[in-house]
C-alpha positions as CSV (number, residue, x, y, z in Angstrom):
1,X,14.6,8.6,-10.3
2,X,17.5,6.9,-11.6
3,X,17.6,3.3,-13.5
4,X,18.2,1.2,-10.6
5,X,15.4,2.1,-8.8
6,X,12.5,1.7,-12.4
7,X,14.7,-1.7,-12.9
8,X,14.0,-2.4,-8.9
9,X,10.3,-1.7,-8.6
10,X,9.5,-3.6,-12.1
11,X,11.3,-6.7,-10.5
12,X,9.6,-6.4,-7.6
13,X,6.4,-5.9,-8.9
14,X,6.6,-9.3,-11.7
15,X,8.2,-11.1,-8.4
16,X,4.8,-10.0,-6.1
17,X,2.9,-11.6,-9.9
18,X,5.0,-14.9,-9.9
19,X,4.2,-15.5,-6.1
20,X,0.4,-14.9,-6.3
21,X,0.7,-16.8,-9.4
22,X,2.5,-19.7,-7.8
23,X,-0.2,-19.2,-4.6
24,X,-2.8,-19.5,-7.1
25,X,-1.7,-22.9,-8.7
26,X,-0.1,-24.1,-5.4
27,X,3.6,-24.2,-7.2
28,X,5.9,-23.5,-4.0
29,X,8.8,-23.5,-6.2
30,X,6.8,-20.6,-8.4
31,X,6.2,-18.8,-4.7
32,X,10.0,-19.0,-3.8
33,X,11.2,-17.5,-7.3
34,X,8.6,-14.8,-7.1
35,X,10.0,-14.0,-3.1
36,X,13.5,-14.0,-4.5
37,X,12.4,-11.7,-7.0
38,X,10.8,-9.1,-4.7
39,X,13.9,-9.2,-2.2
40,X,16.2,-9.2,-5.3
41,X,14.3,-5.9,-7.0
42,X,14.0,-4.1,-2.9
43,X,17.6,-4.1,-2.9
44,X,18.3,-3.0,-6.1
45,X,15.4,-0.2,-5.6
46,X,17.7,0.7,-2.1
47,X,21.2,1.2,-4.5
48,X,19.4,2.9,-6.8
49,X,18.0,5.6,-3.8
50,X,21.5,5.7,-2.5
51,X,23.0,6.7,-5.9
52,X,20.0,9.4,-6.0
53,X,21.2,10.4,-2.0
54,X,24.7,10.9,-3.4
55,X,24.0,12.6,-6.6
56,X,21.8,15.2,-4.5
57,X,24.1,15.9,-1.7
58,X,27.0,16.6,-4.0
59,X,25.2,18.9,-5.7
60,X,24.4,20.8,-2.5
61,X,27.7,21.3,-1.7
């Protein structure tokens, strides 16, 4: 597991927080951040399992 994907999933996690927060207290604005949030850390979690794909297959080379 490399850092992109822990700096990913931790983002998306505190995103899934701020939406159900802003659910909770009926802030839309706090529900849109929190979305961003999510889709921002799911594509940093998707570099970060490329750069694992690519460190593994040139090691099996």
């Amino acid at each position: 597991m490399n850092k992109d994907q822990v700096k990913g999933k931790a983002k998306e996690v505190a995103g899934k927080v701020q939406k159900n927060v802003g659910d909770v207290v009926g802030s839309s604005e706090q529900q849109l951040k929190g979305m961003k949030n999510q889709a921002e850390g799911n594509i940093q979690q998707k570099a970060g399992d490329v750069k694992e794909a690519a460190k593994t297959n040139r090691g099996n080379r």
